[in-house]
C-alpha positions in Angstrom: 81.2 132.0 -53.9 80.2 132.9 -50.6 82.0 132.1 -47.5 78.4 130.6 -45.8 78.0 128.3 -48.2 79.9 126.1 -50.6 78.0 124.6 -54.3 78.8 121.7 -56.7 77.2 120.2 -59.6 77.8 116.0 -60.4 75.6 114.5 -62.9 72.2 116.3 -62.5 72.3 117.1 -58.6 73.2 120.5 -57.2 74.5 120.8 -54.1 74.8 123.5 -51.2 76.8 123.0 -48.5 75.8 125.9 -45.5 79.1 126.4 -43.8 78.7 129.4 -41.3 80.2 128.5 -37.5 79.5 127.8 -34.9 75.9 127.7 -35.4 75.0 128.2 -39.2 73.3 131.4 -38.8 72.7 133.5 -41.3 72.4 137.5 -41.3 71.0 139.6 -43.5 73.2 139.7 -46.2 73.8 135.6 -45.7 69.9 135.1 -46.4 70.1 137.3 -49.6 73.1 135.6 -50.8 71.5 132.2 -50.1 68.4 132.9 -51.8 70.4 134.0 -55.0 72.5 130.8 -55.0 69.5 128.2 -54.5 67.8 130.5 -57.7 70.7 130.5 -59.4 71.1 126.5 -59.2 67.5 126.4 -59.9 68.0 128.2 -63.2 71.2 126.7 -64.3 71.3 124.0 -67.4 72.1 120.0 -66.9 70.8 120.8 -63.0 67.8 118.5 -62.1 67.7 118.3 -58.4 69.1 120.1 -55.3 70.6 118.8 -52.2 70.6 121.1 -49.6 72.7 120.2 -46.2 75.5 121.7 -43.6 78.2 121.2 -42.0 78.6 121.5 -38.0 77.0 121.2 -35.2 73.8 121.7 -36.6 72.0 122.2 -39.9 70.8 125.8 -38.9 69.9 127.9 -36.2 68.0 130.4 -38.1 69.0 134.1 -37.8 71.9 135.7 -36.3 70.2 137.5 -33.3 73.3 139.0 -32.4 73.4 141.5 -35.8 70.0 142.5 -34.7 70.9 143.0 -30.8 73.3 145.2 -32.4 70.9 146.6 -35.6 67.4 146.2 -34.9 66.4 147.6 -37.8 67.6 145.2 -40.0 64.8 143.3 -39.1 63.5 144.3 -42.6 66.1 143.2 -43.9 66.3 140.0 -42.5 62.6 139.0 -43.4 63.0 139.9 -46.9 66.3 137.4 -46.9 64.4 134.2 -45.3 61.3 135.5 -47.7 63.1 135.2 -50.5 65.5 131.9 -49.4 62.6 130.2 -48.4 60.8 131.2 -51.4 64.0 129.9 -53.4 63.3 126.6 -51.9 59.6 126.5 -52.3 59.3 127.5 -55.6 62.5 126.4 -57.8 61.4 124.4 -60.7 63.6 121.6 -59.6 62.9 119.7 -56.8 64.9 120.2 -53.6 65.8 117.8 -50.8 66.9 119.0 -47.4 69.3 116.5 -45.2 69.4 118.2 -41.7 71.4 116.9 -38.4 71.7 118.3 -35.0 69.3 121.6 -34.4 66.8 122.6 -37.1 65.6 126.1 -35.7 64.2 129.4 -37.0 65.5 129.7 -40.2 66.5 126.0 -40.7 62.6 125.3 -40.4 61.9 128.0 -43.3 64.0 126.2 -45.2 63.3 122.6 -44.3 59.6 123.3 -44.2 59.5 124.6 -47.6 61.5 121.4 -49.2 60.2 118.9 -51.2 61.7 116.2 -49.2 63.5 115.9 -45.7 66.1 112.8 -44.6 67.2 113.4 -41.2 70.3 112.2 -38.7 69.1 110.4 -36.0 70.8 113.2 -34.0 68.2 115.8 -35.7 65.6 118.2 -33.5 63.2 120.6 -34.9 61.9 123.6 -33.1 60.9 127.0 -33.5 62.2 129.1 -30.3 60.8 132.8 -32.3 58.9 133.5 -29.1 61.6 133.4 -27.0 63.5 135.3 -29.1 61.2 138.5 -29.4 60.2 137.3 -33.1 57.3 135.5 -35.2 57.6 133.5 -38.3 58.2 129.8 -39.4 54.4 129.1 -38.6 53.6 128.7 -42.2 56.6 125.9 -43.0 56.5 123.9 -39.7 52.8 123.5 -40.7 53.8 121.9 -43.9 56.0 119.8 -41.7 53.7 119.1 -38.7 49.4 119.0 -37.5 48.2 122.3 -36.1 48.2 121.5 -32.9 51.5 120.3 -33.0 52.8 123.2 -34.6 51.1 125.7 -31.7 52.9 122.8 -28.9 55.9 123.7 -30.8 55.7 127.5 -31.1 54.3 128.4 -27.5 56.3 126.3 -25.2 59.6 126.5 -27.7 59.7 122.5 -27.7 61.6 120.8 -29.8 60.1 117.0 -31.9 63.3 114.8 -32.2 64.2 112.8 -35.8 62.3 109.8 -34.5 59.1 111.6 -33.8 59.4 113.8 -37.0 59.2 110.7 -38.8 56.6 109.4 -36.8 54.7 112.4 -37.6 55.4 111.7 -41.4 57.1 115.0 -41.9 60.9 113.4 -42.7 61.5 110.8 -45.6 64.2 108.8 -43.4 66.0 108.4 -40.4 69.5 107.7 -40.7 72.7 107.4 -38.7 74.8 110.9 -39.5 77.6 109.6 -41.4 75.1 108.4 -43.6 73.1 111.4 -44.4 75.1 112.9 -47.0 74.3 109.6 -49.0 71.5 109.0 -48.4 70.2 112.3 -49.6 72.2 112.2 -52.8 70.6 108.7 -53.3 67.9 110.1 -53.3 68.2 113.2 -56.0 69.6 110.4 -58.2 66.6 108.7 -58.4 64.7 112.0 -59.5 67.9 113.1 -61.7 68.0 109.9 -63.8 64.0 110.5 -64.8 62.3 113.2 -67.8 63.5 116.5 -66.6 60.5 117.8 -68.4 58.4 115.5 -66.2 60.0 116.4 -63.0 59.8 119.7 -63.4 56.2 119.4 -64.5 55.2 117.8 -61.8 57.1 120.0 -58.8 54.8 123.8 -61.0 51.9 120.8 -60.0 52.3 119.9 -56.3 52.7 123.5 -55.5 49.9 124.5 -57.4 47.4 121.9 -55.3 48.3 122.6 -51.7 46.4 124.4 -49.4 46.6 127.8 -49.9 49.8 130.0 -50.8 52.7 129.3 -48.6 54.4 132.7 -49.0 51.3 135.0 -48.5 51.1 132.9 -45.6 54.7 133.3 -44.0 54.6 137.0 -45.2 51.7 137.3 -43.2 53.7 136.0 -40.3 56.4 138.4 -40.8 53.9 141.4 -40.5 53.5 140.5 -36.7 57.5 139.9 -36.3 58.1 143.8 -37.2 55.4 144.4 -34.7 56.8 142.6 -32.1 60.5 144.4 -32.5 58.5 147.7 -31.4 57.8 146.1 -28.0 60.4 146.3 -25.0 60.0 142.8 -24.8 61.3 142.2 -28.1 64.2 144.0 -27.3 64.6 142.2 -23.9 64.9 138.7 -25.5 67.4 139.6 -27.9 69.5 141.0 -24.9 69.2 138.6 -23.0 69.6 135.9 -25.5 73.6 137.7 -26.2 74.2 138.3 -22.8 73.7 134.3 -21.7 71.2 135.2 -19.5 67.3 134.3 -18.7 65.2 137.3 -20.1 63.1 139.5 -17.3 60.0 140.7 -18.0 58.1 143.3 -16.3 
């Protein structure tokens, strides 16, 4: 079992617990061991549904910037881990709900993006800060969240859309007080776990097959332009800047 995350399995419903202080990011070798857990659960007998949440301050804050301050090059890497976790997510046969608290950022919107549901804290904020942080990518899965021109608010300014207005926006399930989360999500996979497994699953190879083009040519489209933005200086600048707790200077 990995030390980021924690897994159980009770009557039908997986679930994964990311545990990774203070700030739930994941590096390289994190997002590749996530993506084999969340297949792994997918595959497994007697499972029907998956619960994804986390413990901490937030649910996640995406990559962990200060591995590739240190290793640029694992920026390789690093894309093919969120690839494949968010891939995980997208395309396991069972469905897969997402309960998410505090920040939802980078990463976290990969994963939340590609769920089949999302129940939020009321304490919950959504945002994609990749432009700030000398990167691209999670345009693909806050789209499935969010409108387009929400999505490009989002991405150039680095604003964040609060719980209430996610739901407003239709892109969470429910709102609920924190200490309720946990519950309310399993809740939830009980109602899918106690129906036809054959059905469910069925139905999940269906929804995926109607939406609107392919969600993972899409994102890896998006990661084509994140390697080309780590061969500009201010790439590099952002990720300095971001470690050394400091505003970032362009020339």
């Amino acid at each position: 079992m990995s030390s980021t995350f924690q897994t159980s399995i009770d009557q039908g419903i997986a679930e994964l617990v990311i545990h990774q202080p203070p700030v739930n990011a994941l590096d390289s070798a994190g997002w590749h061991a996530l993506a084999d857990e969340i297949e792994r659960l997918g595959s497994t007998d007697g499972v029907r549904v998956i619960v994804i949440r986390a413990e901490g301050r937030g649910f996640c804050a995406g990559v962990d910037i200060k591995e590739l301050n240190a290793h640029p090059e694992r920026i390789v890497d690093v894309n093919a881990g969120n690839y494949r976790s968010f891939e995980a997510v997208h395309r396991n046969p069972v469905p897969v709900i997402v309960a998410v608290h505090g920040f939802v950022l980078g990463g976290g919107i990969g994963i939340t993006g590609a769920a089949d549901i999302v129940v939020a804290a009321d304490n919950a904020s959504f945002g994609v800060p990749e432009v700030d942080r000398g990167a691209m990518g999670g345009g693909a899965h806050l789209q499935r969240l969010f409108g387009v021109q929400k999505v490009r608010m989002m991405y150039f300014t680095g604003q964040p859309i609060d719980a209430a207005e996610a739901y407003r926006l239709g892109a969470v399930e429910k709102v609920v007080a924190p200490e309720a989360l946990r519950e309310t999500a399993l809740e939830i996979g009980r109602q899918i776990a106690a129906k036809s497994t054959t059905m469910i699953r069925l139905a999940k190879e269906s929804l995926n097959g109607i939406e609107d083009g392919n969600l993972e040519d899409k994102y890896r489209w998006e990661q084509g332009f994140t390697l080309q933005a780590y061969t500009s200086k201010d790439s590099a600048e952002t990720r300095k800047a971001f470690v050394e707790k400091r505003e970032a200077s362009f020339d």
